[in-house]
mmCIF file as gemmi writes it, N, C-alpha and C atoms, coordinates in Angstrom:
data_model
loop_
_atom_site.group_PDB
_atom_site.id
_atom_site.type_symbol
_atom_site.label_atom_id
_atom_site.label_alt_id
_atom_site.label_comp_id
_atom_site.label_asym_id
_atom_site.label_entity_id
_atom_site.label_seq_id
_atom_site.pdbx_PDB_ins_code
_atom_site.Cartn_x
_atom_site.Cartn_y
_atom_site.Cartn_z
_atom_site.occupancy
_atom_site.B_iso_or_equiv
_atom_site.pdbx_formal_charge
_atom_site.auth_seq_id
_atom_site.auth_asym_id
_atom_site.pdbx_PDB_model_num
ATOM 1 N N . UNK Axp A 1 ? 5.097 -64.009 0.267 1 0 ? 1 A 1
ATOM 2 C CA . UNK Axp A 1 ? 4.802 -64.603 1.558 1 0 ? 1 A 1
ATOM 3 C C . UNK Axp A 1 ? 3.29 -64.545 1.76 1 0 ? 1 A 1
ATOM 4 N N . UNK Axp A 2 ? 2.537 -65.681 2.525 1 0 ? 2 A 1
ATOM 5 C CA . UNK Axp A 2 ? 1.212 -65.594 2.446 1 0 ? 2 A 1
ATOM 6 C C . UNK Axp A 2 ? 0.686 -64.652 3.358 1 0 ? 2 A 1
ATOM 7 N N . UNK Axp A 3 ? -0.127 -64.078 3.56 1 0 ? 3 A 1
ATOM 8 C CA . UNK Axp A 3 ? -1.03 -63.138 4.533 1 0 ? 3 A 1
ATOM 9 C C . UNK Axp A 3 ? -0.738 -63.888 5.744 1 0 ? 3 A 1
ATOM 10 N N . UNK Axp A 4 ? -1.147 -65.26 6.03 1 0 ? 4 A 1
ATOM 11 C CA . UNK Axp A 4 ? -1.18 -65.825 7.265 1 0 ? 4 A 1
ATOM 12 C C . UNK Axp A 4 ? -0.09 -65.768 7.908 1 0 ? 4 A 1
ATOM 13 N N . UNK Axp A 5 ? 1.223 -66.335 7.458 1 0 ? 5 A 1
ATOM 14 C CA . UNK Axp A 5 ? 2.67 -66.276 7.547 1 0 ? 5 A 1
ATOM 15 C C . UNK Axp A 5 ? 3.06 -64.728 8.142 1 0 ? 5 A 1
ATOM 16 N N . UNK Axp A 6 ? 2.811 -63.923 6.817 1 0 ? 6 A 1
ATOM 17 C CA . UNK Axp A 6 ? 3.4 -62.706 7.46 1 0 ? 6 A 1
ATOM 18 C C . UNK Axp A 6 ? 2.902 -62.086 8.55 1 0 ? 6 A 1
ATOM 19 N N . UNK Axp A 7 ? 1.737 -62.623 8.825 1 0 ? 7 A 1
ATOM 20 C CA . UNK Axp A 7 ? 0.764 -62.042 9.98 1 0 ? 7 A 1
ATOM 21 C C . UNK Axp A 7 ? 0.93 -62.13 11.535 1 0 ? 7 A 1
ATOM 22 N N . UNK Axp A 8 ? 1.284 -63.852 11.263 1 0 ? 8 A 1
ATOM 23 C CA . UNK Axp A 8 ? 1.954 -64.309 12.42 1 0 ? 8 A 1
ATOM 24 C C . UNK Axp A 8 ? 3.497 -65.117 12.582 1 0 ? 8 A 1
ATOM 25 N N . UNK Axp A 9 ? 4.1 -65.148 11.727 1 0 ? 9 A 1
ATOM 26 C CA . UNK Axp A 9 ? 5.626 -65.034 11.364 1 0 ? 9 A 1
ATOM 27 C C . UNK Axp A 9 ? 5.94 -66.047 12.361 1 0 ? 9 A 1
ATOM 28 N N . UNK Axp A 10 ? 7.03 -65.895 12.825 1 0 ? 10 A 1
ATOM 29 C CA . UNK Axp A 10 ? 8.12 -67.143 14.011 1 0 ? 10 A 1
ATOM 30 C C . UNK Axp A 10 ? 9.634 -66.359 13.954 1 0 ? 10 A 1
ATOM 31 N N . UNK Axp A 11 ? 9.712 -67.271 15.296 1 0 ? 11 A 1
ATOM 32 C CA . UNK Axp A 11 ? 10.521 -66.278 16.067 1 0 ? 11 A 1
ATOM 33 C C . UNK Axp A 11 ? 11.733 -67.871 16.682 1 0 ? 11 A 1
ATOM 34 N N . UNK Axp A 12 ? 13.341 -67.361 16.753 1 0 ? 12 A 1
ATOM 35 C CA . UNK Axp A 12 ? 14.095 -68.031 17.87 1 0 ? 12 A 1
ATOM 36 C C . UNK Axp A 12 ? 13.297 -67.75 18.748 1 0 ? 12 A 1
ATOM 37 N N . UNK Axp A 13 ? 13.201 -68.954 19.512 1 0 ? 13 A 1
ATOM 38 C CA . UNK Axp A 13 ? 13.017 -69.06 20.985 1 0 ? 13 A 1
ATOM 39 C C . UNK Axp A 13 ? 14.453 -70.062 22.087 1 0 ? 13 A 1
ATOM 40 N N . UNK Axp A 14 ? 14.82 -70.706 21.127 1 0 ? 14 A 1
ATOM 41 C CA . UNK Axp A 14 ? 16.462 -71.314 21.843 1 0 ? 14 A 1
ATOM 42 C C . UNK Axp A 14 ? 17.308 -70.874 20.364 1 0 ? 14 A 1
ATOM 43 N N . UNK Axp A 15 ? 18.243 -71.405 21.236 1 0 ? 15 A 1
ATOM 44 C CA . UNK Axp A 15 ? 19.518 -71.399 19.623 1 0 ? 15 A 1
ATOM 45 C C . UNK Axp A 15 ? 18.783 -72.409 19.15 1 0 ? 15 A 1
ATOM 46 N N . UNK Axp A 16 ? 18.876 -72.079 17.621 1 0 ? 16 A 1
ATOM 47 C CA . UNK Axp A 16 ? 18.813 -72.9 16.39 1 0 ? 16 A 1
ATOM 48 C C . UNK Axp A 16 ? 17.029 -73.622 16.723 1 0 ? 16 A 1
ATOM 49 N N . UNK Axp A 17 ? 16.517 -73.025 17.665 1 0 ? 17 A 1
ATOM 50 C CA . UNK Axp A 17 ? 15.017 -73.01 17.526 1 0 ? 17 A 1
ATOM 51 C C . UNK Axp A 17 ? 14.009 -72.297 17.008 1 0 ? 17 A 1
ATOM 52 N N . UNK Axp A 18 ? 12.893 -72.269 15.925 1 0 ? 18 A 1
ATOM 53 C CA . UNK Axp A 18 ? 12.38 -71.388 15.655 1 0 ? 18 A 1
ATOM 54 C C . UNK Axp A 18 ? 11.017 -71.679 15.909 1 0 ? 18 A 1
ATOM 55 N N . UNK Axp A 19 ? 9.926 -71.596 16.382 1 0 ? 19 A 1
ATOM 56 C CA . UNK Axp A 19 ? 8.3 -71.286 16.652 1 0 ? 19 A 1
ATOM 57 C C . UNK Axp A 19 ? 7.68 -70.375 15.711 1 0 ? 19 A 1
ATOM 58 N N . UNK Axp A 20 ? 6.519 -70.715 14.928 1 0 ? 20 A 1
ATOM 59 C CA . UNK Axp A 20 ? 5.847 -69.571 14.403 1 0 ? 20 A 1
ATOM 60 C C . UNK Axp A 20 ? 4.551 -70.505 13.524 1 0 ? 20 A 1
ATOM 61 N N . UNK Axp A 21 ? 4.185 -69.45 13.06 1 0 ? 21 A 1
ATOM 62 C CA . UNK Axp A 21 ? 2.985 -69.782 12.177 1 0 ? 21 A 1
ATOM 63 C C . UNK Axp A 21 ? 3.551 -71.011 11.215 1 0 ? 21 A 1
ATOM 64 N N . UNK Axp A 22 ? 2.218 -71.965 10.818 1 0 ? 22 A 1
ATOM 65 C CA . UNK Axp A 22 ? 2.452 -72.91 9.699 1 0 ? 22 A 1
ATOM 66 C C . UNK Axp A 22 ? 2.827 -71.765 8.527 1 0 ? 22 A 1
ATOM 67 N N . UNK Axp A 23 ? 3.549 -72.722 7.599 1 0 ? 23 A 1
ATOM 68 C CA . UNK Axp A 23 ? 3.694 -72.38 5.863 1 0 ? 23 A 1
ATOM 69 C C . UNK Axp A 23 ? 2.653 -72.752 5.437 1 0 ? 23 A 1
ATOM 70 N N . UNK Axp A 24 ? 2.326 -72.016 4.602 1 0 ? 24 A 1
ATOM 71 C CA . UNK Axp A 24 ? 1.531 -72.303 3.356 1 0 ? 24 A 1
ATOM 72 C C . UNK Axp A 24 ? 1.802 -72.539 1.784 1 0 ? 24 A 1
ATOM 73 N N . UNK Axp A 25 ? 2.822 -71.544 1.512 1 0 ? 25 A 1
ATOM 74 C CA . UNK Axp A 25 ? 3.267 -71.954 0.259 1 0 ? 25 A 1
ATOM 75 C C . UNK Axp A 25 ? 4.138 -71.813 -0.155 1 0 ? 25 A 1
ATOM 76 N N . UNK Axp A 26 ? 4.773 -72.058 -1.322 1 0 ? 26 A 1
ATOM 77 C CA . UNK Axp A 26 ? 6.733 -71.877 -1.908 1 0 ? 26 A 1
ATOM 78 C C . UNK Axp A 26 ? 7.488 -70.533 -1.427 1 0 ? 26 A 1
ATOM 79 N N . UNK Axp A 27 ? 6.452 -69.248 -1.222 1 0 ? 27 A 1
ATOM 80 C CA . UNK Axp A 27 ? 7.036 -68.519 -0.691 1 0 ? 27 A 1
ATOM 81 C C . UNK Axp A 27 ? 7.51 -68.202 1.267 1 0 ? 27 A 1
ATOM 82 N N . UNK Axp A 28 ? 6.673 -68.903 1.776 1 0 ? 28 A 1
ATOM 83 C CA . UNK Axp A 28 ? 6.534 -69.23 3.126 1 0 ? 28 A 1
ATOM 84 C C . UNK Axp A 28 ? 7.733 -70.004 3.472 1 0 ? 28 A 1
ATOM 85 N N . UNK Axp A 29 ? 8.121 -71.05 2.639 1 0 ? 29 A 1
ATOM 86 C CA . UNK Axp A 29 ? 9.583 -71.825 2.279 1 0 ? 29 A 1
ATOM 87 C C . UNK Axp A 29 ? 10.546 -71.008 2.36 1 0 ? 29 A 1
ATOM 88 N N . UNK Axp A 30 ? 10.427 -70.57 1.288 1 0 ? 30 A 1
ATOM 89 C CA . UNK Axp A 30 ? 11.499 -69.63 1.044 1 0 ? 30 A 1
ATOM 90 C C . UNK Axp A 30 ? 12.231 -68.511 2.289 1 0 ? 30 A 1
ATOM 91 N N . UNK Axp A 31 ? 11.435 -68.168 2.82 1 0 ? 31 A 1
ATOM 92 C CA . UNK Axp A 31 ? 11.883 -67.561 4.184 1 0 ? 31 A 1
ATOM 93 C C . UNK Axp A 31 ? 12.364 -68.397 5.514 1 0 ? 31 A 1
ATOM 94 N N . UNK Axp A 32 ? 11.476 -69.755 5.116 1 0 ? 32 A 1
ATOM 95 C CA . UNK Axp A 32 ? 12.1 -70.774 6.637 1 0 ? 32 A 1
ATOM 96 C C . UNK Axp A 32 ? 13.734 -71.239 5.813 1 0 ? 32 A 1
ATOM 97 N N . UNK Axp A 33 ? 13.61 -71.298 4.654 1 0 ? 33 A 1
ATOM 98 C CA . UNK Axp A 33 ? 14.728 -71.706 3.969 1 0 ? 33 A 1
ATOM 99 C C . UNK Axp A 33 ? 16.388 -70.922 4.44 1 0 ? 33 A 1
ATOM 100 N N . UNK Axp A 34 ? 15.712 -69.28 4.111 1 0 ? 34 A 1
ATOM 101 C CA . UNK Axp A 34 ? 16.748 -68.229 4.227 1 0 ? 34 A 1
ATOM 102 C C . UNK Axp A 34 ? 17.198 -68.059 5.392 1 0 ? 34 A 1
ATOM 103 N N . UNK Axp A 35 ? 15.688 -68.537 6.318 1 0 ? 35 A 1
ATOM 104 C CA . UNK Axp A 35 ? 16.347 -68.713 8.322 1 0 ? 35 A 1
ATOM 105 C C . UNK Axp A 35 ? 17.238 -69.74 8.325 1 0 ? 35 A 1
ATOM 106 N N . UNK Axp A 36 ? 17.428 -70.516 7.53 1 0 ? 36 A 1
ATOM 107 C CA . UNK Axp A 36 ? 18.48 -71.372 7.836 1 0 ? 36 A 1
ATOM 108 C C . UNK Axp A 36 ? 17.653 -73.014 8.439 1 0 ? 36 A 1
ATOM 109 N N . UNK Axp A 37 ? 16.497 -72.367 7.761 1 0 ? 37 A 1
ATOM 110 C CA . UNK Axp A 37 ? 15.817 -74.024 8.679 1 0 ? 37 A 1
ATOM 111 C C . UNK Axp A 37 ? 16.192 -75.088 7.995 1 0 ? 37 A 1
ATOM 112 N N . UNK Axp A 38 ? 16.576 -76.54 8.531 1 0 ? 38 A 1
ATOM 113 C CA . UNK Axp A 38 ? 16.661 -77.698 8.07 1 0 ? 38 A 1
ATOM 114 C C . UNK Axp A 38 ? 15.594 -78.788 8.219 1 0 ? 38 A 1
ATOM 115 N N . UNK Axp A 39 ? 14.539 -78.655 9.491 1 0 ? 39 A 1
ATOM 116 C CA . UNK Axp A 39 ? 13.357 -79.399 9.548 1 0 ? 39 A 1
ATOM 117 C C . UNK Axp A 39 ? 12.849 -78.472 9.952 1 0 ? 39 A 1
ATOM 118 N N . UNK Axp A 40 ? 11.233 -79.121 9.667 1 0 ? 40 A 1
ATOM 119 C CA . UNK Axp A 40 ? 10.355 -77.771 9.972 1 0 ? 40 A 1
ATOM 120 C C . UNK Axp A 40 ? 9.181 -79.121 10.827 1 0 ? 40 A 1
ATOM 121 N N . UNK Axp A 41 ? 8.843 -79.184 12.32 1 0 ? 41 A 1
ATOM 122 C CA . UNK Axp A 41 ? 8.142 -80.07 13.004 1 0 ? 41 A 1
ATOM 123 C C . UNK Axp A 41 ? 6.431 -79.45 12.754 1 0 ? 41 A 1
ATOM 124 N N . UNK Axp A 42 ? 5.694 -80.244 12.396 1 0 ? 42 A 1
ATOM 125 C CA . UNK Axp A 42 ? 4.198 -79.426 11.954 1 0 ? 42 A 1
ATOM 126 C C . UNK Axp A 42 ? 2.946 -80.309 12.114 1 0 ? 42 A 1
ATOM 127 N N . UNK Axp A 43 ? 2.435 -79.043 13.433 1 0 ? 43 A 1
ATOM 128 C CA . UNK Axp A 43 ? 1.811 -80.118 14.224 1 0 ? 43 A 1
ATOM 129 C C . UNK Axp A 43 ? -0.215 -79.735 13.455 1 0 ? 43 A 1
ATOM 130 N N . UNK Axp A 44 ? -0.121 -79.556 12.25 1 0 ? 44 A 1
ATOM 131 C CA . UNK Axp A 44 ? -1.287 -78.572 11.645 1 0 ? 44 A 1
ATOM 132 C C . UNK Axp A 44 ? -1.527 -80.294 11.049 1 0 ? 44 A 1
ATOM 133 N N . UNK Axp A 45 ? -3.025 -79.809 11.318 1 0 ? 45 A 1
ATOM 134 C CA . UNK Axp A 45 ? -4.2 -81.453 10.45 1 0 ? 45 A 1
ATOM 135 C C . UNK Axp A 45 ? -4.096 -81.053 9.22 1 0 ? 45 A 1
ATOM 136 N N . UNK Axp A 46 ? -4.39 -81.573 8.072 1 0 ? 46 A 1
ATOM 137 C CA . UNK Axp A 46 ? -4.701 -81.556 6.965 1 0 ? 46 A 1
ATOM 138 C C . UNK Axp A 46 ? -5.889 -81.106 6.993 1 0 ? 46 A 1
ATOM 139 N N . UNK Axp A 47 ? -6.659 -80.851 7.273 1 0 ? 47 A 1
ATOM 140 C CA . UNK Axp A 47 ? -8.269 -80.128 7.052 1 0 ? 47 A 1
ATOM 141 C C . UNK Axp A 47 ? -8.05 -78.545 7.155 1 0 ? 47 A 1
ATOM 142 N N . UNK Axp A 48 ? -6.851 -78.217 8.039 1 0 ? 48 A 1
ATOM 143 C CA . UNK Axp A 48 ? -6.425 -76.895 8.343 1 0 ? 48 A 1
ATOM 144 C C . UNK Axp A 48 ? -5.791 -76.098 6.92 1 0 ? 48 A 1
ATOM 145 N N . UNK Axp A 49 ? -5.257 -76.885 5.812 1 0 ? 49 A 1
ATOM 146 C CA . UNK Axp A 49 ? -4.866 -75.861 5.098 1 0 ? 49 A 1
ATOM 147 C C . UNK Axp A 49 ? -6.166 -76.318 3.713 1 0 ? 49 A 1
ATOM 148 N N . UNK Axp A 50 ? -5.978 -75.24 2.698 1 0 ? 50 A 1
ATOM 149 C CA . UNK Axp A 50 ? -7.214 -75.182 1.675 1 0 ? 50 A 1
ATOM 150 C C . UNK Axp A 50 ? -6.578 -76.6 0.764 1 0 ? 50 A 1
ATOM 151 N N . UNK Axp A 51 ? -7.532 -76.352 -0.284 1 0 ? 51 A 1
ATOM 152 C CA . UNK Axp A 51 ? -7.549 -77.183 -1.36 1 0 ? 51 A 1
ATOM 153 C C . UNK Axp A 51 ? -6.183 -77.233 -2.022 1 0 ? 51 A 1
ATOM 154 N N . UNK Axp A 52 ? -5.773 -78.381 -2.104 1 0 ? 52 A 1
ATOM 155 C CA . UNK Axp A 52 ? -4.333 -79.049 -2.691 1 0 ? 52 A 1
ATOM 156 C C . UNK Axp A 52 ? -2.505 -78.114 -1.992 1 0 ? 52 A 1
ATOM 157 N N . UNK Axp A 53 ? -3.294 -77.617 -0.884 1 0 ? 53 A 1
ATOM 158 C CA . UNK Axp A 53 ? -1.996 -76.834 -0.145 1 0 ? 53 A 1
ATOM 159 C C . UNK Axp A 53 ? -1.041 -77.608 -0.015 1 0 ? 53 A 1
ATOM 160 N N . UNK Axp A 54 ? -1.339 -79.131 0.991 1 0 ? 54 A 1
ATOM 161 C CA . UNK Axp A 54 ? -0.56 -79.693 1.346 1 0 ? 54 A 1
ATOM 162 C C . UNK Axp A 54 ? 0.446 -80.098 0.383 1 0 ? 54 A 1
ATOM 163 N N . UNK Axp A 55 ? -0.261 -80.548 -0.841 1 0 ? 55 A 1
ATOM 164 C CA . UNK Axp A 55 ? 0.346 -81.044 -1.495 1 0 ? 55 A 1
ATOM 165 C C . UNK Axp A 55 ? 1.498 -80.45 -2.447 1 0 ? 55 A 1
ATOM 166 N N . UNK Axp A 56 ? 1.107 -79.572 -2.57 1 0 ? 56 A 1
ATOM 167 C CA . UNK Axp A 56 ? 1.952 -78.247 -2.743 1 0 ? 56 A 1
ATOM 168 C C . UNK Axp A 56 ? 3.328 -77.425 -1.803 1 0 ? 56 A 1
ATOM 169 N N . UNK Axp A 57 ? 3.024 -77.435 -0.458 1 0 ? 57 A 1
ATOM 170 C CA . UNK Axp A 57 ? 3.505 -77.72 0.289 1 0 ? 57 A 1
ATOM 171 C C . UNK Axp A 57 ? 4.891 -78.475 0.443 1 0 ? 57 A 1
ATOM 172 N N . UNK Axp A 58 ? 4.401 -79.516 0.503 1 0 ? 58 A 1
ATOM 173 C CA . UNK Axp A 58 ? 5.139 -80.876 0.034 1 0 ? 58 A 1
ATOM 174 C C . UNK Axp A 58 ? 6.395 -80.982 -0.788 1 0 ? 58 A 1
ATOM 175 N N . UNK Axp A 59 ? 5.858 -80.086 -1.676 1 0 ? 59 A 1
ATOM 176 C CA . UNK Axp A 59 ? 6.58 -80.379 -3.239 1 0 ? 59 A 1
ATOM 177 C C . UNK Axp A 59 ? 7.739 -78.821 -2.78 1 0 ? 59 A 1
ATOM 178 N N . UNK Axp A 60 ? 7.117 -78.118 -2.278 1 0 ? 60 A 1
ATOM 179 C CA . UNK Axp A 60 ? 8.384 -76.618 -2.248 1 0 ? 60 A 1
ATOM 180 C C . UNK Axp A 60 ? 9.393 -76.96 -0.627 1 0 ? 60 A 1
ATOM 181 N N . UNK Axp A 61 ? 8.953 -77.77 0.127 1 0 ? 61 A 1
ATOM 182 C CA . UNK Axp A 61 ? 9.785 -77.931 1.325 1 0 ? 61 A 1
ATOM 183 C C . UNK Axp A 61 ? 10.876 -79.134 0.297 1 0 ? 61 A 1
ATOM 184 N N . UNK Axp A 62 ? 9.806 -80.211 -0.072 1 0 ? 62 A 1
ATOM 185 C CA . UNK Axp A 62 ? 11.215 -81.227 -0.989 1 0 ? 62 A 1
ATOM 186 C C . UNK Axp A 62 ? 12.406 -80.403 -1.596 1 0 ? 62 A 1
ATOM 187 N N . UNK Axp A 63 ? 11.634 -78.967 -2.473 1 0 ? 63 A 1
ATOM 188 C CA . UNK Axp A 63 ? 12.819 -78.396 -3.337 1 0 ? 63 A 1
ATOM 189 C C . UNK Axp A 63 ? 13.73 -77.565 -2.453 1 0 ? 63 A 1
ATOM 190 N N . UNK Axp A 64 ? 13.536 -76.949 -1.496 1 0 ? 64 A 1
ATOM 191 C CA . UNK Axp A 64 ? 13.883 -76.226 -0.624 1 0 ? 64 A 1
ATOM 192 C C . UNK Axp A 64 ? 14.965 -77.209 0.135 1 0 ? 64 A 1
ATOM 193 N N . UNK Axp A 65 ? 15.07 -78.58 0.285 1 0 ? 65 A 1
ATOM 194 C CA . UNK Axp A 65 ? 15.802 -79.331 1.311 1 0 ? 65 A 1
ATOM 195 C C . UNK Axp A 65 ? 15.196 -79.295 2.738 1 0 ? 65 A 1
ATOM 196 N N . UNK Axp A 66 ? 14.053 -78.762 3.037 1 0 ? 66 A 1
ATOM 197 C CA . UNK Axp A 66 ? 13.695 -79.083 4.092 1 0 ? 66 A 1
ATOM 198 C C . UNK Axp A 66 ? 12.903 -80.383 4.653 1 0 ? 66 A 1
ATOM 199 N N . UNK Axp A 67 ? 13.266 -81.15 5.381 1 0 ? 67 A 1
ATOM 200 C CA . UNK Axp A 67 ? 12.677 -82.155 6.323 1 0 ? 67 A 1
ATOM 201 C C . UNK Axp A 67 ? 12.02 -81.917 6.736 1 0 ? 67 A 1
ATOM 202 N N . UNK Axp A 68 ? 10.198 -82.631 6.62 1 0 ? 68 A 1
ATOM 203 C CA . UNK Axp A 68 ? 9.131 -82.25 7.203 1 0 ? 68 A 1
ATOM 204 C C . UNK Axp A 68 ? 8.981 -83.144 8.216 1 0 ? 68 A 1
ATOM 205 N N . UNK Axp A 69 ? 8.468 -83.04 9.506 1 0 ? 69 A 1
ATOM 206 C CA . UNK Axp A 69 ? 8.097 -84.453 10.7 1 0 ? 69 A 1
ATOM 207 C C . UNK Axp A 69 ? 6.339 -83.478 10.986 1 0 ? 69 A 1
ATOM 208 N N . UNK Axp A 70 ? 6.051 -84.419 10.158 1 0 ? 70 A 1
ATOM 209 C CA . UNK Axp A 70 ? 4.668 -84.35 11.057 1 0 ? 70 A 1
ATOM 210 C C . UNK Axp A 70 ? 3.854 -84.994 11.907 1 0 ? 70 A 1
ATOM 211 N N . UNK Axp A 71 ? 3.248 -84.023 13.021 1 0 ? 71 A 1
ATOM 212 C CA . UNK Axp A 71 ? 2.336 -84.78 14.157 1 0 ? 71 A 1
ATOM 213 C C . UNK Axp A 71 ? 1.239 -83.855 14.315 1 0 ? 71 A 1
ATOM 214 N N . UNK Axp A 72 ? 0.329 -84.169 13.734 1 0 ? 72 A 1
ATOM 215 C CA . UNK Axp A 72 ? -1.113 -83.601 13.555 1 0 ? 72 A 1
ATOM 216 C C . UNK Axp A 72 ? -1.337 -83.304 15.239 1 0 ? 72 A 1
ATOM 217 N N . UNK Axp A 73 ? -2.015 -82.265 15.415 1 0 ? 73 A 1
ATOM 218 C CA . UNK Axp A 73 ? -2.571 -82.26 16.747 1 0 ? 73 A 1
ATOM 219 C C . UNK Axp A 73 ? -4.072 -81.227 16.529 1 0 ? 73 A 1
ATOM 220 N N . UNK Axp A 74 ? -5.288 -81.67 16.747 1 0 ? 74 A 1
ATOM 221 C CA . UNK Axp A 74 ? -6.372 -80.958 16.914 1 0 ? 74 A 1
ATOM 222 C C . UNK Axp A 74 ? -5.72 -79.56 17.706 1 0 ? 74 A 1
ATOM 223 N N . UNK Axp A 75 ? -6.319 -78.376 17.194 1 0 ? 75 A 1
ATOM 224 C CA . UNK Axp A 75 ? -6.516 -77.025 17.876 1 0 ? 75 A 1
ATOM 225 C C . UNK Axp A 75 ? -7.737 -76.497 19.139 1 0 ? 75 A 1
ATOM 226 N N . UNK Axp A 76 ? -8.552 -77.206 18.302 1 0 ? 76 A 1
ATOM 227 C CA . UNK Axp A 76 ? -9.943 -76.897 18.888 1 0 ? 76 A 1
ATOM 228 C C . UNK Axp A 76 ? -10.053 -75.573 18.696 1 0 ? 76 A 1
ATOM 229 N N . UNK Axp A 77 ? -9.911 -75.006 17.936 1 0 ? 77 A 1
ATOM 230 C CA . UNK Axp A 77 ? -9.872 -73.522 17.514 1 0 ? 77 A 1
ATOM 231 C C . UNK Axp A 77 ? -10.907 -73.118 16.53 1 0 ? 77 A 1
């Protein structure tokens, strides 16, 4: 699991709702996987994760069966 993930993790907040930190990588999956997630909504820009994350990313939510919907939203952070 990545540092970031485990740092700031996600949590139910309704039934079958979960809130938390973006994924970063196959192992970050792997835990939204084991929660039982089926889409994961991700509102993170592409400038926000490092070099070839996304794409990577990408490729472990496909193997995982998870449905990505993304809607970029600035942080200003």
């Amino acid at each position: 699991m990545s540092d970031w993930f485990e740092r700031f993790g996600f949590a139910e907040v309704a039934a079958g709702l979960l809130v938390g930190a973006y994924p970063v990588d196959s192992d970050d999956i792997a835990v939204l996987a084991a929660a039982g997630v089926e889409i994961l909504v991700n509102l993170c820009e592409d400038a926000e994760y490092g070099t070839g994350e996304r794409k990577r990313l990408g490729k472990a939510l496909a193997a995982a069966g998870i449905d990505e919907h993304r809607l970029p939203v600035p942080d200003y952070g």
